[in-house]
N, C-alpha and C positions, 0 to 999 in steps of 0.2 A: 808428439815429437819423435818417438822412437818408430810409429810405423812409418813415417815422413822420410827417416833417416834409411832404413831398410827398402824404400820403395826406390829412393837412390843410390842404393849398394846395388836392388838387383840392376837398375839402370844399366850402372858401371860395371857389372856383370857383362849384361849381351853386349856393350861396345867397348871390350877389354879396357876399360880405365881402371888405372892402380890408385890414384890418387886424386879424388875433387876437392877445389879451394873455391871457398866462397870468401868476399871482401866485401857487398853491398851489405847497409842496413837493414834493406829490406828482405833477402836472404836468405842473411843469417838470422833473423828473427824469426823468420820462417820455417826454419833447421832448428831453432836451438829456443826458440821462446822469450830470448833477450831481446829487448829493443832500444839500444840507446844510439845517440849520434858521437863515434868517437871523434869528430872533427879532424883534425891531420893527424891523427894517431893513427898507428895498425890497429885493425880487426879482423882477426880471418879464421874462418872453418876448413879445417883439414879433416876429408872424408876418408875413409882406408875403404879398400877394397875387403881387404882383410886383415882390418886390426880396427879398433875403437879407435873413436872420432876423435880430435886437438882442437880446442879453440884458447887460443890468446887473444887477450884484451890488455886494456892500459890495466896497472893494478889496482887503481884504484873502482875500479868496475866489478872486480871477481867476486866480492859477495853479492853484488845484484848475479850475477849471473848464478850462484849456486839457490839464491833466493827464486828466480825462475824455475829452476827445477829443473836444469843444467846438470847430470850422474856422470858427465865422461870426467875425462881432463882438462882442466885450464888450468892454463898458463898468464900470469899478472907479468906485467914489466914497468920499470920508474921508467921517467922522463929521459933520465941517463941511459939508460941502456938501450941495447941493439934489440928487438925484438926478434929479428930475423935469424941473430946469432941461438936466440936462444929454444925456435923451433928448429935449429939444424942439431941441436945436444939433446932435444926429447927425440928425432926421428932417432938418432944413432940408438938410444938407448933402446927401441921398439925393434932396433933388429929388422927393418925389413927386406922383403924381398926385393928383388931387382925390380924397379920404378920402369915401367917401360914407357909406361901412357898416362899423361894428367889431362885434365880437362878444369876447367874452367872460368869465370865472365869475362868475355874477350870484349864486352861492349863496356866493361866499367872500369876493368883493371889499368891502373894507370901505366907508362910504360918503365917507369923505376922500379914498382913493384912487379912488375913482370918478369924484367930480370933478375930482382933478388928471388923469385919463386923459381927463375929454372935454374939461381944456381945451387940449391936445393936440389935438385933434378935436372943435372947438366945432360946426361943421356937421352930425356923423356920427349918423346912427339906430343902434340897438344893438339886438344880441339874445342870447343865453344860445349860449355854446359846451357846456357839461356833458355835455347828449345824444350830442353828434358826440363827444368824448373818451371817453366814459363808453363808446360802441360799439366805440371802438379797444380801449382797454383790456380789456375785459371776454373780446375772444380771445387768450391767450395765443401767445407764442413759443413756438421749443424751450429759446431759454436762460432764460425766466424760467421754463419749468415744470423744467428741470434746478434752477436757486438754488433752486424753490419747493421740490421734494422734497429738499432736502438742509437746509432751515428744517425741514420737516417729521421728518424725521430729528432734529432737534434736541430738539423736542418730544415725539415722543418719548421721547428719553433724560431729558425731564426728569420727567416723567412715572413712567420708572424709580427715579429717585434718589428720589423724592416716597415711590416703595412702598415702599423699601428704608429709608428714611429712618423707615418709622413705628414705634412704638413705647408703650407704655403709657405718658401722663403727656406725652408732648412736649407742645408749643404751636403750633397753626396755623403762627406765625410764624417757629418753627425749623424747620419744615418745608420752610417756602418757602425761609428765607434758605438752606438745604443745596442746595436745586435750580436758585438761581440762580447760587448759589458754584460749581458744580461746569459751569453753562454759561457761565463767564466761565472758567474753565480750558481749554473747549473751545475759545473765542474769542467767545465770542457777545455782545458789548458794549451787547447793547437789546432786552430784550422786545416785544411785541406789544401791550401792555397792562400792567395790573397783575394779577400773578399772583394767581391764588384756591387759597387751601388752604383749605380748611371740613369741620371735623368736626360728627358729630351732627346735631343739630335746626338747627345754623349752613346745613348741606347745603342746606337746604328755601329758604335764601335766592335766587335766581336768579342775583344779583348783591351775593352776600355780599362783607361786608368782614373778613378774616384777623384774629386776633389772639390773646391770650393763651387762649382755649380750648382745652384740653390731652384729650388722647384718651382715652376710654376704650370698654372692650370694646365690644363691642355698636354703634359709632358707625360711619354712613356716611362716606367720605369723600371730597369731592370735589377736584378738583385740574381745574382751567381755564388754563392758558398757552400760549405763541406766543413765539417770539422774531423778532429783524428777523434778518436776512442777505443782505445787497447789496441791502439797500434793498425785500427782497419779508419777506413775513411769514407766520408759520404761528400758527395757532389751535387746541389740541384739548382736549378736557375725557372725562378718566375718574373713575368713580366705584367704588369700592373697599368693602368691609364690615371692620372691624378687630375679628376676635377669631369673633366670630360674626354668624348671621345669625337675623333670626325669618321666619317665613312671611309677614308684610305686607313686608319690607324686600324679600324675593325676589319678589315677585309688582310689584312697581313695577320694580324692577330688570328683569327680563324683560318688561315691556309694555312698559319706554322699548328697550330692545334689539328688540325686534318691529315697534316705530315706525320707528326707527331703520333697520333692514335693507327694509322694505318700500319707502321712501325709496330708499334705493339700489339697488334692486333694478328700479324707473324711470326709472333716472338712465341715458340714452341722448339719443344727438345727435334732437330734433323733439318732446321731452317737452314738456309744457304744463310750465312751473317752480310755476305754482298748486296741481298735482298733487301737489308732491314733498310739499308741507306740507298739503294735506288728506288725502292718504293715510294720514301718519302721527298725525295730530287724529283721523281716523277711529278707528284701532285705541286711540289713549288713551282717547278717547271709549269707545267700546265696553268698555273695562275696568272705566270707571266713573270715571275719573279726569281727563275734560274740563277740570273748574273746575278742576284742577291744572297745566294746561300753559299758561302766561298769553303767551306769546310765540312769535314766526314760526319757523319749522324750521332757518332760517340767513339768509346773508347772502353777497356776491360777497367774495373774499377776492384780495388782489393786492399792491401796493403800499400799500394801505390796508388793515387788520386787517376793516374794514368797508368795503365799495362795493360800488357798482353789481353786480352788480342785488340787491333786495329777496326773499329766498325765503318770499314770501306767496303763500298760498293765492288774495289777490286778481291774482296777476301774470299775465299771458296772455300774456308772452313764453315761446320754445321754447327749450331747451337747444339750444346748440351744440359743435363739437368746437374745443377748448381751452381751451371756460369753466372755469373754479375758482371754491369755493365751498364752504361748510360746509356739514352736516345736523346739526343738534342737536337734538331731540327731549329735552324733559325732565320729569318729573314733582316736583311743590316741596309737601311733605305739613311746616308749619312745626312742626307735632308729631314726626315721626318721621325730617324729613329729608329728603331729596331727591336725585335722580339725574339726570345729564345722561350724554349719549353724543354726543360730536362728532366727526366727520374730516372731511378736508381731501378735498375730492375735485376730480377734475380727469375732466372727459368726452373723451372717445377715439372714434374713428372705430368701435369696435364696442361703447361704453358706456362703462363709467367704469373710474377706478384709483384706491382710496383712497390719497393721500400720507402719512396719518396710518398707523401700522399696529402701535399698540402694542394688545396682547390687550383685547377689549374684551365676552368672559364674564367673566361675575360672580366674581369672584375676593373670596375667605376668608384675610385676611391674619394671621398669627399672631404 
C-alpha cells in the first residue's frame, strides 16, 4: 500500500499535481487495500503531494477500512450528512498550500461530483490520472499474481462441474446454477461476470445470454466464467462437443485452438501486444473464417475482469514481465455454433504461464 502510495506522490511530483482524487472501487482498493462497493454513497482518496493521504467512506465502513490496514486518516459520514462538507473542514484544518493542479478519473468521475471536487479547488487546472494508474496496475505483484492463480484455479474447477454436469435434456441454466453452487461451497461469494452456459446454435452468440435451451447430441457447448477472490478476478471460456462431433464443428474448433496457441506462443516480455491479436485473425482468416471472429484476442485482466491494456491488433504497446491478460480467439458460425478458447496468462521473465489450465483439446463429451 504505502510503496503504491509513494510511487503516485513521485508521479504527481514530475507532473506538478497538488492533489489526486480517486472515486472508483477499484482504485481505491488499489491505494488503500479496502474493497467494498459503496453503491451511491461517496468514496474518495485524496492524495497530497505533500501532506498524508484522506479517505472518506460511509461510516459505517471505517472500521473495515482500519481493519485493512488503512494508517492515514478517515473520514466516516451518516446518511445525513454532507460528505463533501466535511472533506472541505479536514483540508482547512491541514493547512495547505496553494492547490494549483489536481488530477483525477476523468472516465468515471460523475459530473456532480466533479463539481463538488473543484469547489474544493475552485483555482485548480486538472488533468486525467487513468494513464499513470492504469501503468501501475497493469504490473503485477507476487501476491496479486499468487490470489490471481488461485481465482484461476477456481475457474477452473468450474469449468469441471459444467462438463460433468452435462447431460441429455438439461437447461443452459442448470447448468450454470451446478457451477456456481458448487463454487460457493468452495467459498467463492462473486463471479467475474455473468456466467455463460450456451448450447448449440446459442454457442455461435459471442455474448450469448443462458436459459432454458436444453442439450442435445450433436451440440457445442460453451461455458465462459471468472470468479472474484480478494478482490483480483479470473476469466476462462471452454468449449466442449456433447455426444458427437461433425467435420465443420472440428475444423473451427481446431483453427480457434491454432489461433489460440500461436498467441501464446508470442507471448514474451518486448512483444508488440498488436501481434498477439493479428497473429491469431491471421490463422482465422486464412481458414476462411475472418467474418467469423468479430472481436479483439483479449483484454488486461486484474482487479477488473476488463482493464488496461486493450489486446488489439491496433495496440503498439510491448508486453512486460508481470502483465495479465487473456487470449480468446473465437469463431461464432450462428448456424452451427461457436467456439471460444481463453486463458489467463500471466508473462514471466522467460515468456508466459498460463493461470487457466483446464484441458483445452477438443473434447467428446458422452
Amino acid at each position: 500500500m504505502k510503496q503504491r502510495l509513494q510511487q503516485l506522490t513521485e508521479w504527481m511530483e514530475v507532473e506538478s499535481v497538488d492533489v489526486t482524487f480517486f472515486n472508483s472501487t477499484e482504485n481505491v482498493f488499489y491505494l488503500t487495500d479496502f474493497h467494498t462497493d459503496p453503491h451511491e454513497r461517496l468514496m474518495g482518496l485524496f492524495v497530497f503531494k505533500e501532506a498524508e493521504p484522506l479517505f472518506i467512506v460511509p461510516g459505517m465502513e471505517v472500521g473495515q477500512v482500519k481493519d485493512a490496514g488503512w494508517p492515514y486518516e478517515v473520514l466516516g459520514y451518516a446518511d445525513h450528512e454532507n460528505p463533501w462538507e466535511m472533506v472541505k473542514a479536514a483540508l482547512l484544518k491541514r493547512s495547505l498550500k496553494s492547490v494549483e493542479r489536481i488530477a483525477f478519473e476523468q472516465e468515471v468521475l460523475t459530473f456532480s461530483r466533479s463539481q463538488a471536487l473543484f469547489n474544493l479547488f475552485p483555482d485548480a487546472t486538472s488533468q486525467s490520472v487513468e494513464k499513470a494508474i492504469n501503468n501501475m496496475r497493469v504490473v503485477k505483484d507476487e501476491n496479486e499474481i499468487n490470489i490471481m492463480r488461485r481465482a484461476a484455479e477456481m475457474a477452473d474447477y468450474g469449468v469441471k462441474v459444467g462438463v460433468e454436469a452435462l447431460q441429455e435434456g438439461i437447461t443452459e441454466m442448470e447448468v450454470l446454477a451446478k457451477i456456481e453452487y458448487e463454487l460457493k461451497k468452495k467459498g467463492i461469494r462473486e463471479m467475474s461476470f455473468s456466467t455463460m452456459v450456451l448450447f448449440g446454435e446459442k454457442s455461435g452468440q459471442p455474448h450469448g445470454n443462458p436459459g432454458d435451451r436444453t442439450l442435445q447430441k450433436g451440440d457445442f457447448v460453451l461455458f465462459d466464467l471468472g470468479v472474484v477472490l480478494e478482490g483480483y478476478t479470473s476469466d476462462i471460456t471452454r468449449t466442449v462437443v456433447y455426444g458427437s462431433v461433425s467435420e465443420q464443428q472440428r475444423t473451427i474448433y481446431e483453427t480457434v485452438l491454432e489461433a489460440q496457441l500461436a498467441s501464446l506462443n508470442i507471448s514474451k516480455p518486448g512483444t508488440r501486444i498488436g501481434d498477439l491479436d493479428q497473429i491469431a485473425r491471421d490463422v482465422i482468416e486464412e481458414a476462411g473464417f475472418g467474418h467469423l471472429f468479430p472481436h479483439r484476442i483479449g483484454h488486461g485482466l486484474g482487479i477488473n475482469v476488463h482493464e488496461f491494456p486493450s489486446m488489439s491488433h491496433l495496440n503498439e504497446d510491448e508486453l512486460k514481465i508481470g502483465m495479465t491478460y487473456t487470449l480468446e480467439p473465437g469463431i461464432y458460425d450462428p448456424t452451427v455454433g461457436g467456439v471460444r478458447i481463453e486463458d489467463d496468462v500471466l508473462i514471466t521473465e522467460n515468456g508466459f504461464e498460463t493461470l487457466t489450465k483446464y484441458p483445452k483439446d477438443l473434447q467428446i463429451i458422452d
